[in-house]
C-alpha positions as CSV (number, residue, x, y, z in Angstrom):
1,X,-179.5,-52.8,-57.9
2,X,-176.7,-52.6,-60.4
3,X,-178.2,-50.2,-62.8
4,X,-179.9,-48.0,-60.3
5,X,-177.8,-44.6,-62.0
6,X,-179.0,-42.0,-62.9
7,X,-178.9,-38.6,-64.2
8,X,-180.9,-35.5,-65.4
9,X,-180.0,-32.1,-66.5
10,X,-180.9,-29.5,-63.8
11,X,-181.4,-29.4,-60.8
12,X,-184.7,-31.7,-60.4
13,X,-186.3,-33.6,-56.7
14,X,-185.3,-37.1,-55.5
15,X,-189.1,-37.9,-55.9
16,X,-188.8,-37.0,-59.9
17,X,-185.6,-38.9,-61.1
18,X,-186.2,-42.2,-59.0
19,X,-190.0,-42.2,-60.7
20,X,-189.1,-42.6,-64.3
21,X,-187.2,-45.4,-66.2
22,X,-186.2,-42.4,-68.0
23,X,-183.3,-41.1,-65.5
24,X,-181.5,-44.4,-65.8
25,X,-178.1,-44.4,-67.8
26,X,-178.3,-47.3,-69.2
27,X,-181.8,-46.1,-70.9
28,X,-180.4,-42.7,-71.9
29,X,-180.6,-42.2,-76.0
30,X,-179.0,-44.4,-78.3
31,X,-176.6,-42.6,-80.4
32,X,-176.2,-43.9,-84.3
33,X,-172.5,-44.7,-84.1
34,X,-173.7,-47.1,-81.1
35,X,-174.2,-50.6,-81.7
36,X,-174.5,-53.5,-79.6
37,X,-171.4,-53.9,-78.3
38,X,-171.2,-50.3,-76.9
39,X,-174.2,-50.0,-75.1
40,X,-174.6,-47.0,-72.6
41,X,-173.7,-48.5,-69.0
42,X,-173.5,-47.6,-65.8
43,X,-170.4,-45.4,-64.7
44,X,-167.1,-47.7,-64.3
45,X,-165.8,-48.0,-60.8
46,X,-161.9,-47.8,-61.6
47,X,-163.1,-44.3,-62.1
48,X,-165.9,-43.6,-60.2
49,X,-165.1,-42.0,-56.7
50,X,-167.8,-41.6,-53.6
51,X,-169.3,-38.6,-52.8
52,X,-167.0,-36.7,-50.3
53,X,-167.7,-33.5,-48.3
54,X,-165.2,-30.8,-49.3
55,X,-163.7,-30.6,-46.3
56,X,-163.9,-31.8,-42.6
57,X,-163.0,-29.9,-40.0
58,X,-162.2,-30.7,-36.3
59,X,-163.4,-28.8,-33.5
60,X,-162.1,-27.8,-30.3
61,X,-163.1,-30.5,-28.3
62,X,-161.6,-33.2,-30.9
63,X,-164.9,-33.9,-32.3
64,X,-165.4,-33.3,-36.4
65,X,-167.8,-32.8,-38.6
66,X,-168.6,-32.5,-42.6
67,X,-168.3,-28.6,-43.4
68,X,-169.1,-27.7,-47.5
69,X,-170.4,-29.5,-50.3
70,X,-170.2,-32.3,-51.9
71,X,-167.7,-33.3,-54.6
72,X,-166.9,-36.8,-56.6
73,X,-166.4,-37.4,-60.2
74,X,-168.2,-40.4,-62.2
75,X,-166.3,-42.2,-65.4
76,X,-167.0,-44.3,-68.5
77,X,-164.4,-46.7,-69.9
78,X,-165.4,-45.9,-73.4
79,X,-167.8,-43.6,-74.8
80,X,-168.2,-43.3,-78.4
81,X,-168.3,-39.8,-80.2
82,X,-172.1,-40.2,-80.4
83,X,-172.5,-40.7,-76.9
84,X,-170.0,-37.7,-76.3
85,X,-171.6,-35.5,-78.1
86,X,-174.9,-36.7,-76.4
87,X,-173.6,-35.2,-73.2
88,X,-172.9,-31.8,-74.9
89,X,-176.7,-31.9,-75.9
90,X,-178.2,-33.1,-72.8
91,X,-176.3,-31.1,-70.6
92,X,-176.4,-28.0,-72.6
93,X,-172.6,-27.6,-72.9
94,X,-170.5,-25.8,-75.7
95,X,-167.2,-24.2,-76.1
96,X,-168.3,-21.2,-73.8
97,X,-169.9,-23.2,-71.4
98,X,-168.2,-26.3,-69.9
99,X,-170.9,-26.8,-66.5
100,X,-174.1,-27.0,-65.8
101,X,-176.7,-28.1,-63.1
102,X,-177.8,-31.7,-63.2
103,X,-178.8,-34.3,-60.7
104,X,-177.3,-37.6,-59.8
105,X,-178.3,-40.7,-58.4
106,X,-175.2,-42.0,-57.3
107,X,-174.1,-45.2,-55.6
108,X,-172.4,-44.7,-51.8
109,X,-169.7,-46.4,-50.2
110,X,-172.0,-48.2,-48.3
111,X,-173.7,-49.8,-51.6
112,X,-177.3,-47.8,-50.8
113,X,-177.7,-45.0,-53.1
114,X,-177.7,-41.2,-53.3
115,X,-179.5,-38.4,-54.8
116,X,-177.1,-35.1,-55.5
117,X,-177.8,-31.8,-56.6
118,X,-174.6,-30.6,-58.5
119,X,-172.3,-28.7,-60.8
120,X,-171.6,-31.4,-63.1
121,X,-168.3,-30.5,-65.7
122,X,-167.9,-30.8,-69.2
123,X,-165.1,-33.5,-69.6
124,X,-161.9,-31.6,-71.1
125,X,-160.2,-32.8,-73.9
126,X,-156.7,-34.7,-73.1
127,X,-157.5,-34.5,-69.4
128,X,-160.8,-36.3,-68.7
129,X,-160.7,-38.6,-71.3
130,X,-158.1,-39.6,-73.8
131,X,-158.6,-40.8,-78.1
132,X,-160.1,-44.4,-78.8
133,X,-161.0,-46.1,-82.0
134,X,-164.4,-44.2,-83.0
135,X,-164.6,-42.9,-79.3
136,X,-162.9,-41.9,-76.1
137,X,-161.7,-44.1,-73.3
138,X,-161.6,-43.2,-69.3
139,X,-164.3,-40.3,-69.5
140,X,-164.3,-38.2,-66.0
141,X,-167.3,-36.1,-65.8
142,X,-166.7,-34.0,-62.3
143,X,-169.0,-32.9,-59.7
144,X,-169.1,-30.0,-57.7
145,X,-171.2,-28.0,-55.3
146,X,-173.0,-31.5,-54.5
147,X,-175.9,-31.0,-52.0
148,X,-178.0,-34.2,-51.0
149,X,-181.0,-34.6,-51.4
150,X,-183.0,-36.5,-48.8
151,X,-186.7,-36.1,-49.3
């Protein structure tokens, strides 16, 4: 389904943010500066990307094979500066500290879904997202160090 995001500080189990409502995105607080035409939503494709290994390497006999973690970056068209700040709050960041650990449930190439333990990245000003009318537009928030979680 669609709306099957979601998203937790931390690094939590698969088990624990697939049983609660409260993991999805699209329930995640609403902000005062929201309204009903900005709603929280599920990341935007344009500027979503798929979970990739961070490298693949070939082997001697021509074979290859994933080698590293995870990385992949998920975006929002528009955020406003409610729901910006929300993501300072809920992932504990600040001027000194711009990553933190959080899981993802994450939608696959294949349309099934994922379950990532990462380093998620504060979104930097100018370069992940860029001034909107009483928001921002083309939010990146970046993943690294992804490790899936299967059971």
């Amino acid at each position: 389904m669609a709306s099957d995001w979601r998203w937790s500080a931390g690094h939590i189990t698969k088990a624990t943010i697939e049983g609660a409502s409260s993991y999805l995105i699209v329930n995640e607080a609403v902000q005062s500066d929201q309204n009903l035409l900005k709603p929280w939503t599920i990341p935007d494709d344009r500027l979503t990307t798929f979970p990739s290994p961070e490298r693949i390497v070939q082997m001697l006999d021509g074979s290859s094979a994933a080698d590293g973690e995870y990385t992949f970056q998920i975006g929002f068209a528009y955020l406003t500066e409610g729901q910006l700040k929300r993501l300072d709050t809920k992932f504990t960041w600040s001027d000194t500290i711009w990553s933190s650990a959080a899981t993802l449930k994450v939608r696959l190439a294949t349309g099934d879904y994922g379950v990532y333990q990462v380093t998620l990245h504060r979104p930097r000003p100018n370069q992940d997202y860029r001034r909107s009318n009483r928001g921002v537009e083309e939010v990146i928030l970046r993943c690294t160090n992804g490790v899936l979680i299967v059971a």
